[in-house]
C-alpha positions in Angstrom: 27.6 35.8 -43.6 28.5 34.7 -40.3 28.3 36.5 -37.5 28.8 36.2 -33.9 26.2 37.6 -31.3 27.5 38.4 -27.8 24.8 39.7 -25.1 23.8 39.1 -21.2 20.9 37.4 -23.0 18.9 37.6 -19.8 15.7 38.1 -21.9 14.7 37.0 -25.1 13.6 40.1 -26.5 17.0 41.6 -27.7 19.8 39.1 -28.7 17.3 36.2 -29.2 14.8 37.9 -31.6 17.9 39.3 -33.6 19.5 35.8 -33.7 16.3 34.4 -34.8 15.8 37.3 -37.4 19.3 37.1 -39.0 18.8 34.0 -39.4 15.3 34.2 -41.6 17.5 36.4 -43.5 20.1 33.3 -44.0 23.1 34.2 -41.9 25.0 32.0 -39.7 24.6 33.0 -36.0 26.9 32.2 -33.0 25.7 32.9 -29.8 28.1 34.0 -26.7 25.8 34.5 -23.6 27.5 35.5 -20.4 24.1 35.8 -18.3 24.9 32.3 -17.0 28.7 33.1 -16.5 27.2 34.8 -12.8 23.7 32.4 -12.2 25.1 29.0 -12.7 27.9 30.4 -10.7 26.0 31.4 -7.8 23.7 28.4 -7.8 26.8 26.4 -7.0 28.7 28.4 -5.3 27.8 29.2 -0.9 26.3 32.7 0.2 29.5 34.3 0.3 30.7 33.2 -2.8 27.4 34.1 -4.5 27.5 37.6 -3.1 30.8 38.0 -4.8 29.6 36.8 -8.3 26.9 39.6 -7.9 29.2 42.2 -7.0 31.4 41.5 -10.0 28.1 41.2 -12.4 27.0 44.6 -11.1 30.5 46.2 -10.7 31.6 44.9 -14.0 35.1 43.6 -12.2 37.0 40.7 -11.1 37.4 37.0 -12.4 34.6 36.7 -13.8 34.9 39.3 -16.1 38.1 38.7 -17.4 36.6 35.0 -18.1 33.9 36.6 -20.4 36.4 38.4 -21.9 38.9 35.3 -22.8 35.9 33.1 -23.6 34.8 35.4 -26.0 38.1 36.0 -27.5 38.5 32.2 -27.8 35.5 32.1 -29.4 35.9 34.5 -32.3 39.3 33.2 -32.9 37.9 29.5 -33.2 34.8 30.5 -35.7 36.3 33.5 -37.5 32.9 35.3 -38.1 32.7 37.6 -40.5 31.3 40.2 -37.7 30.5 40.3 -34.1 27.7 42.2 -32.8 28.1 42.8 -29.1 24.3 43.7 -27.5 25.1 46.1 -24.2 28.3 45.7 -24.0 29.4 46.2 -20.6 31.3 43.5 -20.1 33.8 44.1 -22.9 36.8 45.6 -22.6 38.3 47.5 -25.2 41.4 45.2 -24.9 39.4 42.4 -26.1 38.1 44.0 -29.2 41.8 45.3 -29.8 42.7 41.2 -29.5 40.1 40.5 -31.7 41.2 43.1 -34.5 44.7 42.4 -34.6 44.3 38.9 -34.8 41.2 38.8 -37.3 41.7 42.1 -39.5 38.7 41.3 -41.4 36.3 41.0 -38.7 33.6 44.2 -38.2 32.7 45.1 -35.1 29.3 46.6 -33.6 28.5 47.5 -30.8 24.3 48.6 -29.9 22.2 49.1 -26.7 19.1 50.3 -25.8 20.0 52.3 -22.7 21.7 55.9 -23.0 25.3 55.5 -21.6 25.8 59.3 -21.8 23.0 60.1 -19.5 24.1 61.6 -16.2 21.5 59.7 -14.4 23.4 56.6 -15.3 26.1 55.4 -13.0 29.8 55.3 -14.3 31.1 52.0 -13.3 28.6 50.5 -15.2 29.4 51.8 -18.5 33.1 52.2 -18.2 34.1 49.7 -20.6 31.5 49.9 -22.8 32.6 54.0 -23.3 36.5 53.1 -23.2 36.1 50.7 -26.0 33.9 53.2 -28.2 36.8 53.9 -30.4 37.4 50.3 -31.2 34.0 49.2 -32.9 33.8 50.0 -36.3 30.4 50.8 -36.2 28.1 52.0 -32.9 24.6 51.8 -33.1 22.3 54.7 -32.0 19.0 54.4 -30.2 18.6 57.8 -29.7 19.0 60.7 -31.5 20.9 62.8 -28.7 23.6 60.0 -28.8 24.9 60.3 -32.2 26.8 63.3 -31.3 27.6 61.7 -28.2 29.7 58.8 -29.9 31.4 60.4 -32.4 32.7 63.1 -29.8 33.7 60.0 -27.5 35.5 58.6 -30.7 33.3 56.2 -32.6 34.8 55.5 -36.3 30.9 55.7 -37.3 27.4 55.8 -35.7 24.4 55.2 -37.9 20.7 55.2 -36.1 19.3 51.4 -35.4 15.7 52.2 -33.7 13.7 49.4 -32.1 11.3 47.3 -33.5 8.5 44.9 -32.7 8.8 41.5 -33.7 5.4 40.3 -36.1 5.1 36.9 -34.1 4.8 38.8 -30.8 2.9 41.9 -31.4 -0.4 41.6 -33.7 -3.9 41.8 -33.4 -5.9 39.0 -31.6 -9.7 38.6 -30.9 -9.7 37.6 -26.6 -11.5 34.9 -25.3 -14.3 35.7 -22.9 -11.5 34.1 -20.2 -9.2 36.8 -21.6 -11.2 39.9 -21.9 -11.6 39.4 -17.8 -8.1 39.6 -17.5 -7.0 42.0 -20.0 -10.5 44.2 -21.1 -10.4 48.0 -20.5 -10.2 51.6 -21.5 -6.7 52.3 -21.2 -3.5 50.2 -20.3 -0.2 51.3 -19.3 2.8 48.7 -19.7 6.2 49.6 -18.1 8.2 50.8 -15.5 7.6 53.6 -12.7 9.6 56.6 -12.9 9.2 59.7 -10.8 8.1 62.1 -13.6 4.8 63.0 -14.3 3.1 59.3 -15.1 1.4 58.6 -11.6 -0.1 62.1 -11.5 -1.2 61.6 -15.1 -2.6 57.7 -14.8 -4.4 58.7 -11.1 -6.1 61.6 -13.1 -7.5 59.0 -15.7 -9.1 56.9 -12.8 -10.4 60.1 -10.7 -12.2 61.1 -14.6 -14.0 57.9 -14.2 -11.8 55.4 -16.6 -11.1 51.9 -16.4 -7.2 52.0 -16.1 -5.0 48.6 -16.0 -1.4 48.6 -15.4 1.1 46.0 -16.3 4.6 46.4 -14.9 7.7 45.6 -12.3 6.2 45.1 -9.0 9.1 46.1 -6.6 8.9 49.5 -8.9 5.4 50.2 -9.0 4.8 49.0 -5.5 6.1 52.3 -3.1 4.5 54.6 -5.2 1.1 52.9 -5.4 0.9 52.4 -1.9 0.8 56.0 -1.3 -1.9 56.5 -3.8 -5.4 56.8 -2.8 -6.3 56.6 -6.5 -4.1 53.7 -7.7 -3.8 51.4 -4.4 -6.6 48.8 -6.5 -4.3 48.1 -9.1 -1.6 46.8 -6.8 0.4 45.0 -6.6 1.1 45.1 -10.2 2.4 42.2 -12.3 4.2 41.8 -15.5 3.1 40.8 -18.9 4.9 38.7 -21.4 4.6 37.4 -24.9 1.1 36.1 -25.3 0.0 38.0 -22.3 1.7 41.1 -22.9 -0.1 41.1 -26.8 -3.6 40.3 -25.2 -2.8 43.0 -22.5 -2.4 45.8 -25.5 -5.4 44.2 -27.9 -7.5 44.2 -24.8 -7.1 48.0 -24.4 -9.3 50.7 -26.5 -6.3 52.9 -26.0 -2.4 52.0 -25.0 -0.4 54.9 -23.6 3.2 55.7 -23.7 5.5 57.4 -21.3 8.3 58.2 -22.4 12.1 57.7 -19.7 13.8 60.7 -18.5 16.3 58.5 -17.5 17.4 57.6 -21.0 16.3 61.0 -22.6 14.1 58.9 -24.6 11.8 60.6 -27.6 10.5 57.0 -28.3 9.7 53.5 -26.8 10.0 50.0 -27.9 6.6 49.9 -27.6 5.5 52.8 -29.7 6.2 50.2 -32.4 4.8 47.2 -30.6 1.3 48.6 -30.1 0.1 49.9 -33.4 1.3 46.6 -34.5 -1.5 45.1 -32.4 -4.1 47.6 -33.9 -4.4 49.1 -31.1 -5.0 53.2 -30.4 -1.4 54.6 -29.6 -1.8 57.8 -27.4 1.3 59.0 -26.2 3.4 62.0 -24.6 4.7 63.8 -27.5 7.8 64.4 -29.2 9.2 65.8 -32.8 10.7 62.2 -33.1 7.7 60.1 -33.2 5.3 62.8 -34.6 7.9 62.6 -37.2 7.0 58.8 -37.5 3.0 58.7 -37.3 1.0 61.3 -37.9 -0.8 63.1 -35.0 -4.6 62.2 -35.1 -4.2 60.0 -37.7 -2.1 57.0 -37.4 -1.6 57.4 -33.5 -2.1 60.7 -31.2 -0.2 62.6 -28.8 -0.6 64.5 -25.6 1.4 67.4 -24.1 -0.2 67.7 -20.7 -2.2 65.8 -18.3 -5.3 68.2 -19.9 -4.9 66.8 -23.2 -4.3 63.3 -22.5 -8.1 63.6 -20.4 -9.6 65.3 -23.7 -8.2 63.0 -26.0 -9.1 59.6 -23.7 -12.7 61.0 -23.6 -13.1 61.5 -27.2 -11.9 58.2 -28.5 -13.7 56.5 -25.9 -17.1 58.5 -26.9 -16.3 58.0 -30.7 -15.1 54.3 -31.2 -15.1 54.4 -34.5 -12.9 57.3 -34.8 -10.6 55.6 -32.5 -10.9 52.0 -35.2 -9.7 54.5 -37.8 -6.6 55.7 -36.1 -5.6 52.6 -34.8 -6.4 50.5 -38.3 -4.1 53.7 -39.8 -1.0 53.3 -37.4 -1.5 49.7 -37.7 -0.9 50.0 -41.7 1.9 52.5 -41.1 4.3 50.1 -38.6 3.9 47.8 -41.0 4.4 49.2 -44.5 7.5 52.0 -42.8 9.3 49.0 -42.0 9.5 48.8 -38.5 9.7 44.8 -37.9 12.6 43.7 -36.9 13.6 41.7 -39.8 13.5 45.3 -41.7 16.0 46.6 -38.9 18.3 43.4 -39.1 18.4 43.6 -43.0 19.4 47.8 -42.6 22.1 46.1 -40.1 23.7 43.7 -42.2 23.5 46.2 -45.1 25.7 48.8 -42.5 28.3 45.5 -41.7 28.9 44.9 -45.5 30.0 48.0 -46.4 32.5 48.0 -43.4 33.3 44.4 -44.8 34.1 46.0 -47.7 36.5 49.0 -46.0 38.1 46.0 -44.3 38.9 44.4 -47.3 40.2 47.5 -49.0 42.4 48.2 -46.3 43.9 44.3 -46.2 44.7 44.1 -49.8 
């Protein structure tokens, strides 16, 4: 099958991994990135100019947008994929994918992002194309629970559940170097973003208790709020992990916590997939979702206040071996549930050939 990608592709852990996974399942990709469309722009471009090309990439408006959308539309018309999958699509208009329909009937189009458009802490103009062309995809794709309501009601033809996923070749277990374990050797490790919820109360309590505590994450996020900590102000400033790093950075842990965004009304991470793929201890704020997916105590555990989370730190720190088990367990269950990516792509292109199929139907 061929399919057309389209994404920012600002990072290669969303459109690039899938890329690179459709195509170990031997599909055809095309890639459409319009990251560039705004950074080689403002490289050449004077201040002025370059301020403009950010207020259109943040806005979603002007020239440059419309560009994106023709390019695309070019595109599509030239390869005639059999599908175009469209990663956080913010800078499509729903006049585009209309184009696209009515000039290549057989085409199926999907739309997926991680974030939660419908949340009300997100702003408006960000995600005003992406909700006006709802209607147009054949198929959205789900993160989150909460949102497959939320799409149909805002007019989606149909909305299945695509969860994350790690990716084998990034997240796995890997004995550290002596060099390594002095960089990335500790109790517990937190990776991600700050958010003002509950996190820096619950990380400063597991440094007062007398924990070793590393923190991997944004530095213009984390560095207000750890400047006002006492507790916290050794770990700044932090720094961010990737790839090799970010695996050594969870295998060097005895115990990788997750925090869950309020922000996206999330009831699971990226990473609650990533870290028992490293073999590492999973202990993380609780919800029905994930307890749904490992089971508490024994593939990974969970903690529903700062009180447990203490509790549960000091008794897989003071019985290791209980704490190999666990980790060995949820490192068996991420695997054998299917949670790579290649099992989400192969779900995917299942999904996109039965639309194939309705499109077909329909034409003849």
């Amino acid at each position: 099958m061929k399919l057309l990608i389209a994404g920012d592709w600002h990072s290669d852990l969303h459109e690039e991994e899938l890329s690179r996974s459709f195509r170990r399942l031997g599909h055809d990709v095309i890639e459409f990135k319009w990251f560039h469309y705004f950074t080689d722009a403002s490289q050449h471009a004077g201040l002025l100019s370059g301020l403009l090309q950010r207020i259109q990439n943040k806005f979603v408006i002007g020239k440059v947008i419309d560009l994106i959308n023709q390019d695309l539309l070019t595109l599509a018309l030239a390869q005639k994929p059999d599908a175009i999958f469209i990663y956080r699509g913010t800078h499509i208009t729903a006049a585009t994918l209309r184009n696209i329909r009515q000039q290549l009937p057989g085409c199926v189009l999907v739309g997926y992002n991680n974030d939660d458009p419908f949340s009300p802490t997100q702003p408006r103009y960000l995600w005003r194309h992406f909700m006006a062309a709802i209607p147009d995809y054949d198929l959205m794709l789900a993160y989150r629970h909460a949102n497959l309501p939320e799409f149909m009601q805002a007019g989606a033809r149909r909305v299945e559940l695509l969860r994350s996923w790690y990716v084998p070749d990034r997240s796995h277990p890997v004995t550290l170097t002596s060099e390594e374990q002095t960089m990335f050797k500790t109790d517990v490790v937190f990776i991600g973003h700050y958010e003002p919820d509950q996190r820096m109360d619950y990380l400063e309590a597991i440094v007062t208790h007398g924990h070793q505590l590393r923190l991997f994450g944004p530095t213009k996020y984390w560095k207000k709020p750890l400047a006002h900590s006492t507790v916290l102000q050794h770990l700044a400033p932090t720094s961010m992990v990737w790839r090799e790093d970010y695996n050594r950075a969870l295998c060097g842990a005895r115990i990788a916590l997750c925090f869950f965004s309020k922000l996206n009304r999330d009831t699971y991470t990226r990473r609650c997939f990533e870290i028992p793929a490293t073999r590492t201890l999973m202990l993380s704020e609780y919800s029905e979702d994930l307890a749904s997916l490992y089971l508490e105590g024994v593939e990974a555990d969970y903690f529903r206040s700062r009180e447990e989370m203490l509790a549960k730190i000091d008794y897989y720190i003071n019985n290791p071996d209980k704490a190999s088990q666990v980790a060995e367990a949820g490192y068996r269950k991420v695997i054998s549930a299917g949670h790579d990516i290649d099992s989400r792509a192969a779900m995917l292109m299942n999904w996109i050939k039965e639309e194939t199929g309705k499109h077909h139907a329909s034409i003849f």
